[in-house]
N, C-alpha and C positions, 0 to 999 in steps of 0.2 A: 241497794248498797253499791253493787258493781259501777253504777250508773254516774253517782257520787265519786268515786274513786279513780274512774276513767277522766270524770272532768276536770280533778284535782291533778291528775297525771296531765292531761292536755294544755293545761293552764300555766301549768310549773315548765314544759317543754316546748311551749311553741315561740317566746320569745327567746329564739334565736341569737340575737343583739346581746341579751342580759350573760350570758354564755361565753361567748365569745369576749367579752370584756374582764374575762379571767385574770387576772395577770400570772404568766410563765415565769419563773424564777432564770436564771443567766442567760437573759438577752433574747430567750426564746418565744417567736412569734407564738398568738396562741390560736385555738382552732375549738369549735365546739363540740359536744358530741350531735350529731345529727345523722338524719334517715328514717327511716321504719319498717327495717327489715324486723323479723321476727327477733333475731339476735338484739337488736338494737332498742327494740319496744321490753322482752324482757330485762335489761339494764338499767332501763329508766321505772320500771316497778321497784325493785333492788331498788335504787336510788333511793325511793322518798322513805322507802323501811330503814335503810342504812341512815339518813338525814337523824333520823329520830331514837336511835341505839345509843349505847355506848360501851358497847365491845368491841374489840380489836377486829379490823376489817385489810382481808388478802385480795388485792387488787391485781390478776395477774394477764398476762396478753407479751405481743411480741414488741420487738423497741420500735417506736410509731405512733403507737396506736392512743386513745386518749386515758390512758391511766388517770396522768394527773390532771385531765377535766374532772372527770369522776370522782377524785377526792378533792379539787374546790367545790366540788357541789353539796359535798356531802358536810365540807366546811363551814361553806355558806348558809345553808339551809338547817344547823344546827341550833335548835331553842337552847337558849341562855348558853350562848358560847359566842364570846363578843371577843374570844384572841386573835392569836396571828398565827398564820397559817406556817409552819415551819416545814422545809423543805429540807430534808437530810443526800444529798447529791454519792452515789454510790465510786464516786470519778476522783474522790480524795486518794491520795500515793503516799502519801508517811500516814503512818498509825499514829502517832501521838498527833498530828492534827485532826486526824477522825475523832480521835477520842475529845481532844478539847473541844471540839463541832458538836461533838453529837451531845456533851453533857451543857455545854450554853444552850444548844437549842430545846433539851429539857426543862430548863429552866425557863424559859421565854416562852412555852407551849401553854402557859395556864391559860385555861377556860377558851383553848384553839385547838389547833390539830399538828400530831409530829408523823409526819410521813417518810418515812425510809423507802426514798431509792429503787429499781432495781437493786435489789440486796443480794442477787444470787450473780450478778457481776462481781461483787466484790473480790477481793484475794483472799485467799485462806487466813492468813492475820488477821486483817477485821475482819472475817467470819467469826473464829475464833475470840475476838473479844466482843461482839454483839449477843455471842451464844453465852459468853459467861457474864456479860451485861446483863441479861432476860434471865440469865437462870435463876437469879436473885428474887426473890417475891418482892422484896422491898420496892424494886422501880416501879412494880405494877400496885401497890399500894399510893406509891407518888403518882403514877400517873392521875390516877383513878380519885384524890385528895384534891389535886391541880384538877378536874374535870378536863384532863386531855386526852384526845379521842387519837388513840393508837391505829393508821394506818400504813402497810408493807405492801409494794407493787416489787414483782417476780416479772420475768420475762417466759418465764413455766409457771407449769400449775406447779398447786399443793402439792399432789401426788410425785410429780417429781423433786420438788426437795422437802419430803415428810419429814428425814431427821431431822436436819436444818431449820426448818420453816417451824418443827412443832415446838423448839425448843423457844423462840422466840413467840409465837402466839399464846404459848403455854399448849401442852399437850393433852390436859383434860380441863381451860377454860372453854368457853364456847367462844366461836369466831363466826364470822360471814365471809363464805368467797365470793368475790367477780371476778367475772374471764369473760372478757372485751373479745373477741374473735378476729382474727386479720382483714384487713379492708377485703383480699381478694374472698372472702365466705359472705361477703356481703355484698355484692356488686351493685345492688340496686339503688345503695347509700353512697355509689360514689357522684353520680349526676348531683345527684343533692348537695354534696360538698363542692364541687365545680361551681356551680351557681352562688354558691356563696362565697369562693374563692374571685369571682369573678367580681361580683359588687364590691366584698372588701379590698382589692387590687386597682380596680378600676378608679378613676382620676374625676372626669366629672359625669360620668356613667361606662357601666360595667359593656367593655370591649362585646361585639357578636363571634360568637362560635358556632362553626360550619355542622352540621353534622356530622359528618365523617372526622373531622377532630375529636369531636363528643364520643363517639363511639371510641374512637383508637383509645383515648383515657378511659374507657368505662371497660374496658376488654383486658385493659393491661393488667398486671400481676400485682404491682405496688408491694416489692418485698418490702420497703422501707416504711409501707402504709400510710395515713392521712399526713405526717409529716413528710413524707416524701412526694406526696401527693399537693401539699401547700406552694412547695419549694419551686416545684412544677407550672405550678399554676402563676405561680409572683415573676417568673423569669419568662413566660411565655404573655404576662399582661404589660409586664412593663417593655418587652420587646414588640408586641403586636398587639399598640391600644388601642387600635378600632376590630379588627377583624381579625381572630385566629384559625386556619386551616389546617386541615392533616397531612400536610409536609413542614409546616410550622412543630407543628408535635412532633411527627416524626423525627426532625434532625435533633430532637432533644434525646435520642436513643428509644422513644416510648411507642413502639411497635408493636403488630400481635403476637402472639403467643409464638415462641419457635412451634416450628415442624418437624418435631423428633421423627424422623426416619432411619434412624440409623438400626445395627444390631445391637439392641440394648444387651442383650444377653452374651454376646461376643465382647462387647467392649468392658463388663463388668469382669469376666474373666480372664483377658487381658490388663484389664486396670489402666484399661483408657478409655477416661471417660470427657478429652475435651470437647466433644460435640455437643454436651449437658450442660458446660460452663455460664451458657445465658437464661439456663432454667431459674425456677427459685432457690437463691440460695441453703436454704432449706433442704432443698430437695437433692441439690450436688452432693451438699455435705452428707447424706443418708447414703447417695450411689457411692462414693468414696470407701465409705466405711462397710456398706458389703461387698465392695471388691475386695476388699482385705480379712473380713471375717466370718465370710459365707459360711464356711467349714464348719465353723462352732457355732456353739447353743446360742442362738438366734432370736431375738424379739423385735414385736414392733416397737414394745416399750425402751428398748433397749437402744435401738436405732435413734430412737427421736430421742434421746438424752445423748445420745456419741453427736447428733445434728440440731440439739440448742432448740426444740419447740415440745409441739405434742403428739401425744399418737394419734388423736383425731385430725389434728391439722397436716398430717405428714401424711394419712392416710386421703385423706382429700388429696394433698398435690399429688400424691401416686394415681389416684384416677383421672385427677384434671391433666395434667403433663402425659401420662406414659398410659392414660385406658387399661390400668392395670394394678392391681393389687398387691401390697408388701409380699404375702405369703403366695403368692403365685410365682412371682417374681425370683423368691427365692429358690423355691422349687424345681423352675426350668431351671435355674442357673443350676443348682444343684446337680440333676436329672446331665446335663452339657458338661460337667466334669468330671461326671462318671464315663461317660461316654470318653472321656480324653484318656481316662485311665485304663479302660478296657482296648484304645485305640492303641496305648503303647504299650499294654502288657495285656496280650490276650487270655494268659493263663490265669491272671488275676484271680482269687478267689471274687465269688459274687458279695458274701459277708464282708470280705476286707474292703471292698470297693462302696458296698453301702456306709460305714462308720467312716469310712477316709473321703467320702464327698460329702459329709453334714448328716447325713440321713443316721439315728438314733434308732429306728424298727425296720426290720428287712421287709415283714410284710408292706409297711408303708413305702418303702422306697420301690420293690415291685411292682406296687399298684400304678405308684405315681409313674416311670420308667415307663410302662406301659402303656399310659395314658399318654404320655409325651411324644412317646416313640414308635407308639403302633407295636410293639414286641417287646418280650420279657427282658432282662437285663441279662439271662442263660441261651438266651436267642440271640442275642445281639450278639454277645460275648462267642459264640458259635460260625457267626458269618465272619469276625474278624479272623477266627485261628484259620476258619478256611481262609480266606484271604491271604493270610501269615504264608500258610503252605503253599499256594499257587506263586505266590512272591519268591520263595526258597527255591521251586521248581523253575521259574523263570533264570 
């Protein structure tokens, strides 16, 4: 059976060509999904189960990435669904145009598919009428009469917008998630996008590229993912259509990874962090936001909603960027401003200094202080006052 199923998989995915011939709604080049990273093989199982459902399907990933290949596929490849694939753009700015969009295109959806957008871009207005659009059983009645197959792409998961998202999926229908992963968790899929950016670019055969080219694209971050990675490839074939180098790529900004050498820990308690600024976006906006909130109740979850992704994926750039981990991170930082507080008040209580640098348990903050510092935070606090007094006496 697996045998069968595999071959059914392979069949459905190796023609590349069929894929790529998607068409993109406003004006946008389109791009396949390809590779075979482990991320990218389980998608394309998801895929041929989702082809053949008809429950409302959470497509979610960061802006880039191929969402909407995902649901042409799932369009296409739907038995006895010969509509039109209706695209709901989450980039409308008056409300009363959303609403008359979004109610023609229900209408237009029979026996096809209505795909909303990034919906968690939206404003708060059309949030607010989407959530009391859905709240209604009636449209899921109509959908479901029209044989329209309800798909919503997030730039977050589920998890981060469950009030939001359930209210619109229905909070005790059944749904199916996907979550497309960033190009950079997949490296091994971006050669394979290259090579195919090159033949569809290329004029009467696909330009050569150097090695050291290939790599410099295969190492970079791609915060803007395979569409950023298209754009790249179109501007670097049609400027250099025989032969592209890694100075060629390079002067398109597409270099390796910075070399964070700096005091990350200094600069976050300072609240300077332009040395970060050509990290992943992502990952800036997470350092911003605990220069500012280190002190209070602190999460990873919490982070990656102030910084627009996931906590798996934030947790990744924390070790790929900085070799180092959310809660470590926070901890020294923590552990460094105690330390500033016992620097300018030596009499500081040890209790006031643990709840006013973040730390919630004095045993915890002890332990950690210790481990940090080689010595107790009453040890520490002990060589400043002597210090204090030799300074008095001077």
């Amino acid at each position: 059976m697996d045998g069968l199923y595999n071959t059914a998989l392979s069949k459905q995915f190796s023609n590349h060509e069929r894929l790529s011939d998607i068409h993109i709604p406003n004006n946008e080049s389109p791009f396949p999904l390809l590779g075979n990273s482990d991320a990218i093989n389980k998608i394309k199982r998801q895929l041929i189960y989702a082809s053949q459902i008809n429950i409302p399907i959470f497509i979610s990933g960061e802006t880039g990435t191929e969402k909407r290949t995902l649901a042409h596929y799932i369009h296409q490849n739907r038995p006895n669904a010969d509509g039109q694939f209706i695209y709901v753009s989450s980039e409308t700015s008056h409300l009363d145009d959303y609403k008359q969009y979004l109610d023609v295109s229900i209408s237009n959806a029979v026996n096809g598919m209505l795909f909303l957008a990034e919906i968690d871009k939206l404003n708060d207005q059309h949030k607010d009428y989407l959530t009391y659009l859905f709240s209604n059983e009636e449209i899921y009645r109509q959908l479901t009469q029209n044989n329209v197959q309800l798909v919503v792409s997030c730039t977050q998961t589920l998890t981060n917008n469950h009030q939001f998202l359930s209210k619109i999926l229905g909070s005790s229908a059944p749904h199916l998630e996907l979550h497309i992963p960033p190009l950079c968790e997949r490296q091994e899929d971006i050669s394979v996008y290259i090579d195919h950016f090159l033949t569809l670019f290329g004029l009467s055969k696909p330009p050569k590229i150097s090695p050291q080219a290939r790599d410099l694209l295969c190492q970079f971050d791609w915060p803007g993912n395979v569409a950023q990675l298209q754009k790249v490839m179109m501007t670097l074939v049609s400027s250099h259509p025989y032969r592209i180098t890694d100075k060629d790529v390079s002067s398109l900004g597409i270099t390796n990874k910075p070399s964070v050498k700096q005091d990350l820990i200094g600069c976050l308690l300072n609240e300077d962090l332009e040395a970060f600024q050509n990290t992943h976006p992502a990952l800036y906006k997470s350092l911003l936001y605990i220069s500012t909130h280190y002190r209070d109740e602190l999460s990873l979850q919490s982070v990656a909603d102030a910084s627009f992704t996931s906590p798996s994926h934030l947790s990744f750039l924390f070790r790929q960027y900085l070799n180092n981990s959310f809660k470590s991170i926070l901890v020294q930082l923590r552990v460094r401003y105690a330390k500033t507080i016992l620097d300018d008040n030596p009499m500081a209580k040890i209790t006031d200094v643990c709840l006013q640098s973040g730390f919630g348990d004095l045993s915890h903050f002890e332990k950690m202080f210790k481990r940090h510092e080689k010595c107790t935070p009453r040890q520490y606090r002990q060589k400043q006052r002597e210090a204090y007094k030799e300074a008095l006496l001077d």
